[in-house]
C-alpha positions in Angstrom: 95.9 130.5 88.2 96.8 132.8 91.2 95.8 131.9 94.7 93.3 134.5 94.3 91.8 132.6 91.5 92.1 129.0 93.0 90.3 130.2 96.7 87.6 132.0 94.2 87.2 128.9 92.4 86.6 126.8 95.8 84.2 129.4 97.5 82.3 129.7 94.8 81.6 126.0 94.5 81.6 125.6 98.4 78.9 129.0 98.2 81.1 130.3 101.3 83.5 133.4 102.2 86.4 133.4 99.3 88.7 135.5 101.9 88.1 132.6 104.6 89.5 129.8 101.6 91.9 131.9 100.7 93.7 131.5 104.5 93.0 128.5 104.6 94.8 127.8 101.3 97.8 129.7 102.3 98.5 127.7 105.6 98.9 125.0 103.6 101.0 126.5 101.1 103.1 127.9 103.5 103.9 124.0 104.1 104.4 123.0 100.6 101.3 121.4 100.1 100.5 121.0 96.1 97.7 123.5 95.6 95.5 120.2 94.3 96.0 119.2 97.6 95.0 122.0 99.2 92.3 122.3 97.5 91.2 118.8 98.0 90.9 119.4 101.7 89.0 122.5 102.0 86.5 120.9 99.7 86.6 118.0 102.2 86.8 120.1 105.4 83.3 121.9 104.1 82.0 118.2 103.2 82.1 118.5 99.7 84.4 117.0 97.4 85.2 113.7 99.1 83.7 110.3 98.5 80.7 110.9 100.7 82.0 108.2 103.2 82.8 108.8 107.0 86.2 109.8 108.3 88.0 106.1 108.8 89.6 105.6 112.1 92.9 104.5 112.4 95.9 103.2 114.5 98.5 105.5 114.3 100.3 102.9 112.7 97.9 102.5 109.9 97.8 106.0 108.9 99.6 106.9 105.2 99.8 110.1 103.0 97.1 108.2 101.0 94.4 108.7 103.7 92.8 112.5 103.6 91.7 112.6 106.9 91.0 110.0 110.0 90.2 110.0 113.4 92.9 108.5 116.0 93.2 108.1 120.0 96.3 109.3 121.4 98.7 110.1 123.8 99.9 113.7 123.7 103.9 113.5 123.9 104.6 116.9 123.4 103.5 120.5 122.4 105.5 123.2 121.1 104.6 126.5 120.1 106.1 128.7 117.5 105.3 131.5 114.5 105.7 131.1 110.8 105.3 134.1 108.4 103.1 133.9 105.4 101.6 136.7 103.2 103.4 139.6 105.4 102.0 137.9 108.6 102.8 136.0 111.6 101.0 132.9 112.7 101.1 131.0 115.7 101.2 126.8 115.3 101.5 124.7 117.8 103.4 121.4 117.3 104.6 118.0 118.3 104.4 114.4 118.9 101.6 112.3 119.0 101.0 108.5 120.2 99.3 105.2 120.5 100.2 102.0 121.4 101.6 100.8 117.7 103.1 103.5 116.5 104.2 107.8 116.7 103.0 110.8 114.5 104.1 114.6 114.1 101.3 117.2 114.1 100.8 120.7 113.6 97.9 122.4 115.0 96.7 125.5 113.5 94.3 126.5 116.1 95.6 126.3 119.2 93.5 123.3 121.6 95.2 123.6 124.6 96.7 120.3 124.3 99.3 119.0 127.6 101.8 116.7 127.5 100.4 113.5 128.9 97.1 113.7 128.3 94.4 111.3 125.9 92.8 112.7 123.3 90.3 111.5 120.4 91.0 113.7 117.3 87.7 113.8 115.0 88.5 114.3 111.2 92.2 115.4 111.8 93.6 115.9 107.9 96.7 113.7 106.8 99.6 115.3 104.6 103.0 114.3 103.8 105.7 115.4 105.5 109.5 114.6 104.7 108.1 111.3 103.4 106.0 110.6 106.5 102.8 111.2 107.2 101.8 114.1 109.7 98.6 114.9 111.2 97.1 118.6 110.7 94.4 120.1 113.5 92.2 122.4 112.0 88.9 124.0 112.3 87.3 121.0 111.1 89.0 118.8 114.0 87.3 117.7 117.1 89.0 117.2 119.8 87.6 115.0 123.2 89.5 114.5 126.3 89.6 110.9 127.0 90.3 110.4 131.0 91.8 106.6 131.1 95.4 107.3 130.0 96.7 105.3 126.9 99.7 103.6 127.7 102.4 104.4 124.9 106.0 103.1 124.8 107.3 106.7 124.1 108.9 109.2 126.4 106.0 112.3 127.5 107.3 115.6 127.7 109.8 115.6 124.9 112.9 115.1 127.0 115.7 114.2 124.8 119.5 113.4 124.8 120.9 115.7 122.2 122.3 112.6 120.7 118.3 111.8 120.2 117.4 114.3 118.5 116.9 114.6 114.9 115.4 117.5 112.4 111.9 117.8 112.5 111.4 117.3 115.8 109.6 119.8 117.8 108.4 121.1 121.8 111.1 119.3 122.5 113.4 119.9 126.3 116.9 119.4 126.5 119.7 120.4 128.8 123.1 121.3 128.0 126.3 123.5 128.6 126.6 126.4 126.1 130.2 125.7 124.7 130.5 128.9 122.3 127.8 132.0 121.6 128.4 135.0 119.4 126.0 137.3 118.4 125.4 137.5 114.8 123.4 139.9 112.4 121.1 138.0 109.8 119.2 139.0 106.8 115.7 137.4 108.2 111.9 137.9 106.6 111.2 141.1 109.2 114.8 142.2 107.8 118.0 142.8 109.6 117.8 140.0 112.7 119.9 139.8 115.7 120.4 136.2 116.6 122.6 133.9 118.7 124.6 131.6 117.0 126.7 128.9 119.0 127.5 125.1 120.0 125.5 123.2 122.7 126.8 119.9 124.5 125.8 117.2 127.2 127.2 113.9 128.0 126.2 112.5 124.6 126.9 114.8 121.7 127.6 118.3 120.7 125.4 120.8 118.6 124.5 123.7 116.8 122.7 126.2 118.8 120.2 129.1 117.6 118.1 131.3 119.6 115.9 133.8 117.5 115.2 136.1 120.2 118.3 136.8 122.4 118.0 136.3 125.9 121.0 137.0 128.5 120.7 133.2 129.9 122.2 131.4 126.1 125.5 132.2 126.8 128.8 130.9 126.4 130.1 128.8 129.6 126.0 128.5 131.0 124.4 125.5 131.5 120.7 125.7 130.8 117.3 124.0 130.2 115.5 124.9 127.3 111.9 123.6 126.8 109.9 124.6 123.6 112.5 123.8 121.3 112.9 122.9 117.6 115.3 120.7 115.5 116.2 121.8 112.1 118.8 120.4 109.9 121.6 122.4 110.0 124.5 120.7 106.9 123.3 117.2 107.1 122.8 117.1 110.9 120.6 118.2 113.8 120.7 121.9 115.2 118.9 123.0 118.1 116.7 126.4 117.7 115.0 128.5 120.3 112.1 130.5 119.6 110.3 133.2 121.3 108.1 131.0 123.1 110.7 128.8 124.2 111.8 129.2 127.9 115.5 129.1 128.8 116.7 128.5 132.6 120.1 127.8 134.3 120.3 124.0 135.5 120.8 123.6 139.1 124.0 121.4 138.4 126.5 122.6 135.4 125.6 119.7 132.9 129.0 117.3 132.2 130.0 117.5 128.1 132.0 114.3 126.7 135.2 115.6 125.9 136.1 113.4 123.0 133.8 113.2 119.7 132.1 109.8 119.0 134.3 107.9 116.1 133.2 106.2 112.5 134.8 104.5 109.9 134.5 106.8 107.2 131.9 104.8 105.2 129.4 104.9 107.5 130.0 108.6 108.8 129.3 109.9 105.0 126.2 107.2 104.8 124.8 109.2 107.9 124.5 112.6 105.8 126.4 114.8 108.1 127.5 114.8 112.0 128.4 118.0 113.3 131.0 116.6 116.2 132.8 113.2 114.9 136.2 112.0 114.7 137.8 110.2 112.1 141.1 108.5 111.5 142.9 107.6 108.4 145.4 108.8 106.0 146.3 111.7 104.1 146.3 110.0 100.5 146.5 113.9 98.6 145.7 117.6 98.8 143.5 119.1 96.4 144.0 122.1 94.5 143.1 125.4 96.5 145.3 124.4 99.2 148.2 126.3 100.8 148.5 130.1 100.0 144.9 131.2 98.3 143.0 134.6 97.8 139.7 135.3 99.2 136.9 138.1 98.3 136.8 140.4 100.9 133.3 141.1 100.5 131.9 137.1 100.9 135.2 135.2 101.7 134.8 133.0 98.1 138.3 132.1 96.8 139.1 134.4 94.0 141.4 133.8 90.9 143.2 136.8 89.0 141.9 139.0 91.3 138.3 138.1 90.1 135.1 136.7 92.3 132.2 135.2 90.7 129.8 137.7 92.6 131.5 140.7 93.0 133.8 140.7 90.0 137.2 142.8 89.8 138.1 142.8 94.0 141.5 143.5 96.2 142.1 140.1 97.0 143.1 139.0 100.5 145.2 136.4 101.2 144.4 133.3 103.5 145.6 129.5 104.2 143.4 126.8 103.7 144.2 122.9 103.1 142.1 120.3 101.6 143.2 116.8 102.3 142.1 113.5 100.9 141.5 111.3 103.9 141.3 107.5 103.5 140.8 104.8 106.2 140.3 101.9 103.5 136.1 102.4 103.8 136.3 105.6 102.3 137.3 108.6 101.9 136.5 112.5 102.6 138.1 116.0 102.1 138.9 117.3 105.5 139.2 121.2 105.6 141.9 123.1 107.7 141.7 126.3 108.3 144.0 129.1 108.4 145.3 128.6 112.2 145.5 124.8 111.4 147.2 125.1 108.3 150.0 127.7 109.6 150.5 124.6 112.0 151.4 121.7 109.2 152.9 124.0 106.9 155.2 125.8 109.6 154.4 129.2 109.3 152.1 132.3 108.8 150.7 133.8 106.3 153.6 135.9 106.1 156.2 133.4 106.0 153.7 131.6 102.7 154.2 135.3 101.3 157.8 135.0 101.6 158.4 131.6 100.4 156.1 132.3 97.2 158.0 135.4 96.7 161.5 133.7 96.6 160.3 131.3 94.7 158.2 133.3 92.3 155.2 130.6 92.7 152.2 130.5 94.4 152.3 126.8 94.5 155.6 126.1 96.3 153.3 126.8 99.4 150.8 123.8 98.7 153.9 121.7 97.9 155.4 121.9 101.3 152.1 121.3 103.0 151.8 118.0 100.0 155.4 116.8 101.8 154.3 117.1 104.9 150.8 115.1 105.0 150.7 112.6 102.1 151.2 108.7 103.2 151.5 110.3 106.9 148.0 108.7 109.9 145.9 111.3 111.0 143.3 112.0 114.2 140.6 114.7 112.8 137.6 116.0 114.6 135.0 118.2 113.6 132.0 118.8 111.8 131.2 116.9 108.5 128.8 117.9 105.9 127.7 116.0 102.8 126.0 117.0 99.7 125.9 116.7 95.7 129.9 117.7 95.8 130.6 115.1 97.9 131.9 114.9 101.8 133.8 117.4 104.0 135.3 118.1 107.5 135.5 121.3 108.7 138.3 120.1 111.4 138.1 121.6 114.9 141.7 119.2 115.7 144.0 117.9 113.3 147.0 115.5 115.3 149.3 112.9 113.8 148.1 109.2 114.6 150.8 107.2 117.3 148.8 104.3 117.4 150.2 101.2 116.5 148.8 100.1 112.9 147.8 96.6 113.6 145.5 98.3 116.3 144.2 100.8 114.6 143.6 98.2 111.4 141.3 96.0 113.8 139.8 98.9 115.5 138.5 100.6 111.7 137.4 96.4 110.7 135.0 97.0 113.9 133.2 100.1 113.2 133.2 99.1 109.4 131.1 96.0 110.8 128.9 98.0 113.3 
């Protein structure tokens, strides 16, 4: 059945507009919600459908993805405001965190209340779906909402001021401040089409992070430091990335906001068990190089390494040649491939592209290249920072520094049994 069919289906047993189910259907299909689901709670939301009971009310702690809709008192921690595209058209949520005394909840409201960070509310037949495994409240037509003038005390920090160690994706009207380490503008394919963007790195005293603002604005540049309010956190390869919309507001801090200049360090185990960090360091030892190190060919239409000449999307291409290593690093908890590019890689091997050219040439062999680098890292200790991402394929470093280890080995051996135990 199309959508058309399914809001047809539900207005017609509802006996009300089939254009009005149909939006509402599509809101929550725009957020993955199975179209049973869906369904479920229009039926419910026009008091048909359900089990004829009243709408329970709960603790935040004691709501699950197995109620359909409750009614809660909380504290309003924080309220962000953004736009999401569905059937050609743009429609503004509003979003953030919610609180009682036993617990916290994500919301999205689809009408927009005029909720304020700080402030009580009673929420009247708010609907419950899943989201990333937890529940999450959705605000609706069918919610009430009553101002409730004795505040509730909450254990949970109002406003959405966060560390950008704190954050995590999914979080949302959030308000950080940090320095604007690196900004580029960059051209994106986006649903509206070709989308100018800013793409960078963010840091404060705690961590560094990805940075994107969707609608450029002169203040998000590299070497500012700023407060931006209204933000959202999406995942970005296994690990937190800052994003600012166009209703976010971006301001220069009176005081330039102090980075940490070294990267927080993990035993490899437990870095790879976090599902990415995008600024960590990690020490161990180059135990091999994989194949597609030392002196390979890229497309130069997407950068994939080639073979004979030959990509896998663009077929038959002029090949261009790049460096590239891809070293097995092991610190006895476990291991992970850590990437070097071409500028690090002309470093360990001792020379340019130019001079790889050269040495493959007298040798008549591709592969003497990778050799040399082979000599020159396996068995050998090595500091590496940068950003690690894990997936199905396994775990990689894109390495930002790549420096020989002078510590001595009986320190660095009870230094790694500490962070294996933490």
């Amino acid at each position: 059945m199309t959508l058309d069919d399914h809001a047809e289906e539900v207005a017609s047993d509802l006996g009300v507009d089939t254009q009005e189910v149909k939006r509402k259907l599509e809101k929550m299909a725009e957020y993955n919600v199975p179209m049973s689901e869906a369904k479920q709670s229009v039926r419910r939301e026009y008091g048909s459908g359900g089990s004829g009971t009243e709408v329970p009310t709960r603790d935040v702690s004691e709501i699950s993805t197995d109620d359909s809709n409750v009614g809660v008192t909380v504290r309003v921690l924080s309220v962000g405001k953004r736009s999401i595209q569905y059937s050609g058209e743009r429609e503004v949520i509003f979003e953030g965190e919610l609180a009682d005394g036993t617990g916290l909840i994500s919301y999205t409201a689809w009408e927009d209340f005029g909720l304020e960070p700080g402030e009580t509310v009673t929420l009247g037949n708010a609907g419950v779906r899943e989201w990333e495994g937890d529940p999450e409240l959705n605000l609706g037509e069918a919610t009430d909402v009553e101002r409730v003038d004795e505040p509730l005390e909450v254990s949970y920090e109002i406003g959405g001021e966060a560390a950008l160690a704190e954050l995590e994706p999914g979080d949302r009207g959030v308000a950080v401040e940090g320095h604007i380490l690196e900004c580029e503008s960059k051209t994106i394919d986006g649903r509206d089409g070709k989308t100018e963007i800013l793409s960078g790195v963010i840091g404060d005293e705690t961590t560094r992070l990805p940075l994107t603002d969707w609608k450029p604005r002169p203040q998000v540049a590299a070497g500012e430091s700023v407060r931006i309010e209204n933000a959202y956190v999406r995942e970005f390869r296994g690990a937190p990335s800052v994003n600012v919309s166009e209703f976010s507001t971006v301001t220069p801090t009176e005081q330039p906001v102090t980075v940490a200049e070294s990267a927080p360090r993990y035993a490899i185990q437990a870095a790879v068990a976090g599902g990415g960090i995008f600024d960590v360091e990690l020490v161990g030892n180059v135990v091999g190089v994989r194949d597609g190190s030392g002196l390979i060919e890229r497309c130069p239409e997407c950068g994939r390494v080639v073979q004979n000449d030959q990509c896998r999307s663009h077929g038959a291409v002029e090949a261009e040649d790049d460096l590239r290593v891809k070293a097995i690093l092991d610190d006895g908890t476990g291991t992970v491939t850590v990437i070097l590019d071409e500028e690090r890689t002309a470093e360990v091997y001792g020379g340019g592209i130019e001079t790889a050219r050269e040495h493959a040439r007298d040798a008549m062999d591709r592969a003497v290249v990778a050799e040399q680098i082979r000599e020159e890292l396996v068995g050998r200790a090595f500091r590496v920072r940068g950003s690690l991402s894990v997936d199905e394929f396994g775990a990689n470093l894109d390495a930002t520094t790549f420096e020989t280890v002078d510590e001595d080995p009986a320190t660095r051996a009870t230094q790694l049994l500490e962070e294996a135990q933490t």
